[in-house]
C-alpha positions as CSV (number, residue, x, y, z in Angstrom):
1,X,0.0,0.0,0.0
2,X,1.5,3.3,-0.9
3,X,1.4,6.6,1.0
4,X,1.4,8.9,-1.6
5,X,-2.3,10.2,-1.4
6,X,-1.8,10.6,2.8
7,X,-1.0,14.0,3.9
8,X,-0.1,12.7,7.1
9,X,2.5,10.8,5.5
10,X,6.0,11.4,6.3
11,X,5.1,14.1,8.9
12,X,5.5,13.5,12.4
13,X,3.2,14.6,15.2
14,X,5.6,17.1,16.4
15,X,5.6,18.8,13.2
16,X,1.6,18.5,13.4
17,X,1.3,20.6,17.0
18,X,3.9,23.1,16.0
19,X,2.4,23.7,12.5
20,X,-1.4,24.1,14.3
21,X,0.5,26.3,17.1
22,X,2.0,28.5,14.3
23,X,-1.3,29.1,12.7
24,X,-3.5,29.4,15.3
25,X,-1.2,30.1,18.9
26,X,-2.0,28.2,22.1
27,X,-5.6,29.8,22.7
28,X,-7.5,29.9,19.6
29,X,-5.9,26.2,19.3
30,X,-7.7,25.4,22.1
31,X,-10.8,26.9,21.6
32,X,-10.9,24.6,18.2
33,X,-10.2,21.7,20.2
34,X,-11.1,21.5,24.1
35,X,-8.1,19.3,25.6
36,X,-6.5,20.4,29.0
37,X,-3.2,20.3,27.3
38,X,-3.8,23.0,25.4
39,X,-5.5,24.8,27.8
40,X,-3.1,24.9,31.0
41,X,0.8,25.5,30.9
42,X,0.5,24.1,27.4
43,X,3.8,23.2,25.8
44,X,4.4,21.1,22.2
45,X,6.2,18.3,24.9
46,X,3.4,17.8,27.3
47,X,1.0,17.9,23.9
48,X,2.8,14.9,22.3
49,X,3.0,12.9,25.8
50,X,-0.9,13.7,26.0
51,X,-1.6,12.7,22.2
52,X,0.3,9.8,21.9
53,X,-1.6,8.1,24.5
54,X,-5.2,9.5,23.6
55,X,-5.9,8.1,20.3
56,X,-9.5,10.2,20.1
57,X,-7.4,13.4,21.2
58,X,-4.6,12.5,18.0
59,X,-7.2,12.0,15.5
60,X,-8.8,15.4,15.8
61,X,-5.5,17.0,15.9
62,X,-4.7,15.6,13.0
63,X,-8.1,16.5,11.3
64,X,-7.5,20.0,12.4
65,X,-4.3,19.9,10.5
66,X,-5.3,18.5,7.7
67,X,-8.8,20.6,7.2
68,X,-7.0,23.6,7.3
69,X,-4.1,22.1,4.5
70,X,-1.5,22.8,6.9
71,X,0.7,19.8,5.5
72,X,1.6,21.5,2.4
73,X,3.7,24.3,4.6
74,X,5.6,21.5,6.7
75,X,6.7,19.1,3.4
C-alpha cells in the first residue's frame, strides 16, 4: 500500500502541534479543540505525551491539520 495520497504521510506529530501552534497560537488552538493540554501551561512536549496516549485526542488534531491544509507548509 502506498502513501502517496496521505497527507499525514511522512510528517510527524511534532511537526503537526507546531504547524497548528503556528497558525492558530495556544488559545485559539484550544478553543478549536477542548483538551487540558492545550489549555493549561501548554507546551508542544506535554501535547505529544498527552496525544500519543489518547488516540481520540490524536485524530482530531490531525483532522484539524489536515482541514486547514496545513501539511503543504511543513513538506
Amino acid at each position: 500500500m502506498t502513501q502517496t495520497n496521505n497527507p499525514l504521510h511522512g510528517v510527524t506529530l511534532e511537526q503537526i502541534v507546531t504547524a497548528l501552534v503556528m497558525h492558530y497560537g495556544w488559545p485559539k488552538l484550544a478553543e478549536q479543540i477542548d483538551i487540558n493540554c492545550f489549555k493549561k501551561d501548554p507546551s508542544v512536549k506535554s501535547s505529544l505525551k498527552f496525544l500519543r496516549r489518547t488516540p481520540w485526542a490524536r485524530e482530531k488534531v490531525e483532522a484539524l491539520f489536515i482541514s486547514n491544509k496545513l501539511y503543504s507548509k511543513v513538506n
